[in-house]
N, C-alpha and C positions, 0 to 999 in steps of 0.2 A: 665476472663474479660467478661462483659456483653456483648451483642451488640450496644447499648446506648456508651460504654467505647470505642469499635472499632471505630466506627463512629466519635467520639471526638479525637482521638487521628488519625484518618485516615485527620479528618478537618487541623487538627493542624501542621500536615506532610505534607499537598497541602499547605497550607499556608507558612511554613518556604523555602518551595521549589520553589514556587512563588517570593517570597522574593528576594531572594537568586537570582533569576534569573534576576529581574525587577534590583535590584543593579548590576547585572554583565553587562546588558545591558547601564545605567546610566552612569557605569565608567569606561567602556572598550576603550580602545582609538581605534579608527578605522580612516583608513589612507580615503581619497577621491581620485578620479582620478583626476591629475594635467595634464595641457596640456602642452608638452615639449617645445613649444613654448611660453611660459611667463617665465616671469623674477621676479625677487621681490627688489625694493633697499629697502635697510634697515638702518636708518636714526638714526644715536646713539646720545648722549651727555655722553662725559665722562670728568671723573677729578680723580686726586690723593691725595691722603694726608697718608706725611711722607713715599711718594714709595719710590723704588729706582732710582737716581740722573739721574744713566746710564742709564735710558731706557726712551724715550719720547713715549708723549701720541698716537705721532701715531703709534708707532712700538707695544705697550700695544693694543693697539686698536686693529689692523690687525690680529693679535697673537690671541687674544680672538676672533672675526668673523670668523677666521680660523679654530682655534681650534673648537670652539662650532658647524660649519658647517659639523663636521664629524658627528655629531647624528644626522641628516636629513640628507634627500635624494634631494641635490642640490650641485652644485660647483659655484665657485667665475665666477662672469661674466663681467670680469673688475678687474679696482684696487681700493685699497679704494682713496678714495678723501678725502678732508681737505674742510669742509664749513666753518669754522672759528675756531680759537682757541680750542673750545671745542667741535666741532660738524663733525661729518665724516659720511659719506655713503660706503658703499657697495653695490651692486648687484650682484644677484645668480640666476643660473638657473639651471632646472625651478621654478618655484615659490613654495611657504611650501602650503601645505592645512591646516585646521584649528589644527589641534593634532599639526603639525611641527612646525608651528608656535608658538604656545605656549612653544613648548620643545625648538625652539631656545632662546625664546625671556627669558624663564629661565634659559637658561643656560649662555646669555649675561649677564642678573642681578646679579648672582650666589656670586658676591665676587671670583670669579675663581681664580683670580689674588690680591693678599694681595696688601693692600690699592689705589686698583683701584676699582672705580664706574662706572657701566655704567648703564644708561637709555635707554630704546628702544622709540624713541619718536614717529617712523611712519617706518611702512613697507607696501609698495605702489607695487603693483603687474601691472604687462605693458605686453602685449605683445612684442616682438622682433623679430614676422614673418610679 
């Protein structure tokens, strides 16, 4: 190979390496520092169709904020409330930072639970010190 071909092929190896790295950087999830002292309620809209009879939507509801709260780094900070027929809160502490937040908020929407829906309408971050 010439040196004209090194040089092309040397360009061409910075470049995919570059690449590679500017995408590793893009979509790598990176946690932020959360201050222990903040909280986050987390405001659902849920409904069912054709679930099962035995289980109402708040026990469905809890069971899923539950469950889903074990892949972040938060615990229940309270209990859930009932805003109306279809609408419940929870709050967690401390609060998600932006990665957590998203991994909860898909793992609420997920379908987790066979013909249960839930919406994330608003997660409202407060302090509690």
């Amino acid at each position: 190979m010439n040196w004209l071909g090194r040089i092309g092929s040397l360009l061409v190896t910075l470049a995919l390496v570059g690449g590679a790295v500017l995408m590793r950087d893009r979509t790598l999830s990176r946690h932020d520092y959360v201050d222990p002292r903040t909280a986050v309620e987390v405001v659902v809209q849920v409904e069912t169709r054709s679930g099962e009879r035995s289980s109402t939507l708040e026990e469905l509801t809890e069971a899923l904020l539950l469950s889903c709260r074990l892949e972040v780094n938060t615990d229940p900070y309270g209990d859930l409330v009932r805003l109306d027929d279809h609408h419940y809160s929870m709050t967690f502490r401390p609060a998600l930072d932006r990665t957590d937040r998203r991994q909860f908020k898909g793992c609420l929407q997920d379908w987790t639970l066979d013909h249960f829906l839930v919406t994330v309408e608003q997660m409202n971050e407060f302090s509690v010190e």
